[in-house]
N, C-alpha and C positions, 0 to 999 in steps of 0.2 A: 884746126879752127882758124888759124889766122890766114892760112891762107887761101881757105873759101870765104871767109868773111873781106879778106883785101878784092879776090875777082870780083863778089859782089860790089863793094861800093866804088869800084873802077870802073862797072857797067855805069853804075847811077851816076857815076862823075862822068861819062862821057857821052851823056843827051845835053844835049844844047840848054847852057844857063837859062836865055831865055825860054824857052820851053818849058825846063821845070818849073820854072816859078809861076809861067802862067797857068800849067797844069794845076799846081800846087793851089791857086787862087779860083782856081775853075771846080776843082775838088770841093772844096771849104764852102763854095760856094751852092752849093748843090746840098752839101751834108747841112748847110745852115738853114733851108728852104725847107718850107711846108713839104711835109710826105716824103717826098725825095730824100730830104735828110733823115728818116728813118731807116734804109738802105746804105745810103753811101757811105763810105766809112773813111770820110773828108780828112780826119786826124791822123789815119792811121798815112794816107799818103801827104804831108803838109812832114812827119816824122821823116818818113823817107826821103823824100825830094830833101829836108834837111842834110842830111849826111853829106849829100855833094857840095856843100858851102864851103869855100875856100877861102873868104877875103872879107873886108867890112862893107865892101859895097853890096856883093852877094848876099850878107848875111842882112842888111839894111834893104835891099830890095825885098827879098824873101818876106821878113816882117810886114812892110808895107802892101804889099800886094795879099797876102794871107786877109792882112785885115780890113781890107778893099774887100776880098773875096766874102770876106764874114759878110759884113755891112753890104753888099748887096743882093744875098742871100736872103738875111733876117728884114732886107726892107721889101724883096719880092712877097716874105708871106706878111709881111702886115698889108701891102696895098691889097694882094690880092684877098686879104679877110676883110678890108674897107669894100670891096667892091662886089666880091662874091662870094664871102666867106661861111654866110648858114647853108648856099646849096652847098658847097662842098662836104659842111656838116652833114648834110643830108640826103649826101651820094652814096653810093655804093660802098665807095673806096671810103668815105667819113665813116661809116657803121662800121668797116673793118679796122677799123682804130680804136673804135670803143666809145662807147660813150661816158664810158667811167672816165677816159684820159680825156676827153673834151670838159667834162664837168670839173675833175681836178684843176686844167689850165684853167676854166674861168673863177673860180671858187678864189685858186690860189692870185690871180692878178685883181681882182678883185677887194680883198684881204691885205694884199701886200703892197697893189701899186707897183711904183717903182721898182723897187726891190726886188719884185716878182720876175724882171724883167733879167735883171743884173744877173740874178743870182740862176738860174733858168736856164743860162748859157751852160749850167754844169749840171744838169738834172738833164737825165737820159731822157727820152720820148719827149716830154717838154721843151727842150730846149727845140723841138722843132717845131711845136702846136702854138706856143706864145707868142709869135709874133703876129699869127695870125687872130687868134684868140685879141691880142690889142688891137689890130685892127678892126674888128667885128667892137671892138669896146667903146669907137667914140676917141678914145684918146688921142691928142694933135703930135702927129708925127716927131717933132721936134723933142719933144719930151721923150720919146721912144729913145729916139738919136741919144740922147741925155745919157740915160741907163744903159743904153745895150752897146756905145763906141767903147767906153772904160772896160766889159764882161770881153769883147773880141779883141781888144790890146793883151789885156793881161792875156789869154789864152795864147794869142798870136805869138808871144813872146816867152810863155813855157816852152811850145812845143818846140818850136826853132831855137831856141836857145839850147835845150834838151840833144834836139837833132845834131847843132852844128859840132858841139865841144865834144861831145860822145865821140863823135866819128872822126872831129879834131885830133882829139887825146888818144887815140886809138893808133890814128897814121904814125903819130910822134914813137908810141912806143913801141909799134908791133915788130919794128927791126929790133929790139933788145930784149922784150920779153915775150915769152914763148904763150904766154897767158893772156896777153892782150888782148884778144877777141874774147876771151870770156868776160873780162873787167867792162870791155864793150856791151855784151850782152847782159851782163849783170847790171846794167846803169840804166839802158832801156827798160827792164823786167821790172826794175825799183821804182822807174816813174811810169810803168803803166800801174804798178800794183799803188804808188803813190795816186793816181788820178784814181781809180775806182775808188779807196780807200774816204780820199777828200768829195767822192762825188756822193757814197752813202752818208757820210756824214752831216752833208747837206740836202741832202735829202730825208734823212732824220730827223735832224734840226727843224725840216720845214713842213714836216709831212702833217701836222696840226693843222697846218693853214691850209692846205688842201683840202680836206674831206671838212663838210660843212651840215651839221644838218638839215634835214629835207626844208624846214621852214625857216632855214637860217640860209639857202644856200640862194646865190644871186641871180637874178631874172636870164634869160636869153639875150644875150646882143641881138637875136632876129627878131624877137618879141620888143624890146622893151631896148632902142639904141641911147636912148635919154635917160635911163637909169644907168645903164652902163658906165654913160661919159660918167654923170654925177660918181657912180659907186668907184670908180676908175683915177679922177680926178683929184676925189677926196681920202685915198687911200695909200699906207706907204707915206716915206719920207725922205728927203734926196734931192736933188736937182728940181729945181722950178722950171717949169714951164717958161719958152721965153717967145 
């Protein structure tokens, strides 16, 4: 084990720093974006590119560019739900997402505001629909900015923190023990079984606010962008508007 797990992260350690991280930032940012990010599976390489972290500069780059990456991922799908967000609802590719999952994103930012937003970053499928869903709402970007920089920090900073020390603590001991690579793989398993674990649970927690009844449940952004703002505006609690 230790020593297919050393070749492996010797390859990963030997693509060019900058490279991975702006892969890493290229990744995140694709998997944060409308539709795209239901495919790409931005975490899974932001973990990887991890392990080759060697230094605090590395490991401070890595951070910072991940959560670049977020942040201009989650702000492509808000413009593009400001700008063309009901056709996209009402393409081809919109209907093959469901209109159950379009109606929970608005139901739930609606309901929740802010919060909807924060918390969103960790709820499967949503975390890619909401931002456009707020842009289709009316709500002034800034505020977005508000809720969704803190939800890409704190992520940016599991997973690469996750990534760095793992693979750290790993280099440290695999010359002494012969089990090393397992304690490696066993630490990745714990926080991927960690993230689903925390991600049902918030999405248990939240799944009331989602499903709303038929005559409870909030107008169209395409119909109705001035209820939106209002119903958007006045919902949730958190960072104000600046």
């Amino acid at each position: 084990m230790n020593e297919l797990l050393s070749t492996l992260l010797d390859f990963i350690s030997s693509i060019d720093p900058l490279f991975r991280v702006l892969f890493a930032g290229i990744a995140i940012a694709l998997e944060t974006s409308i539709l795209i990010g239901l495919i790409v599976p931005g975490d899974t390489v932001v973990l990887v590119a991890s392990t080759a972290v060697s230094n605090p500069l590395e490991y401070t780059s890595m951070v910072v560019v991940v959560i670049i990456g977020a942040l201009c991922g989650e702000s492509f799908g808000f413009f593009l739900g400001r700008w063309v967000g009901p056709r996209i609802r009402a393409s081809r590719v919109g209907r093959r997402i469901g209109e159950k999952n379009w109606a929970r994103a608005e139901t739930y930012l609606a309901r929740r505001g802010g919060l909807a937003i924060f918390l969103s970053r960790f709820i499967p499928v949503l975390h890619s629909l909401i931002p456009l869903t707020v842009g289709m709402s009316g709500m002034r970007y800034r505020r977005f900015m508000a809720w969704t920089v803190p939800a890409c920090v704190l992520w940016a900073l599991a997973y690469v923190s996750v990534g760095t020390f793992a693979a750290g603590g790993y280099r440290e001991l695999s010359s002494e023990l012969h089990w090393a690579g397992y304690a490696f793989v066993g630490v990745i398993v714990l926080f991927a079984v960690l993230v689903v674990v925390v991600k049902k649970l918030i999405q248990r927690a939240e799944r009331r606010h989602m499903t709303a009844a038929h005559d409870d449940a909030p107008p169209s952004a395409a119909q109705d962008g001035a209820v939106g703002r209002r119903g958007v505006e006045g919902s949730g609690s958190g960072p104000a508007a600046t």
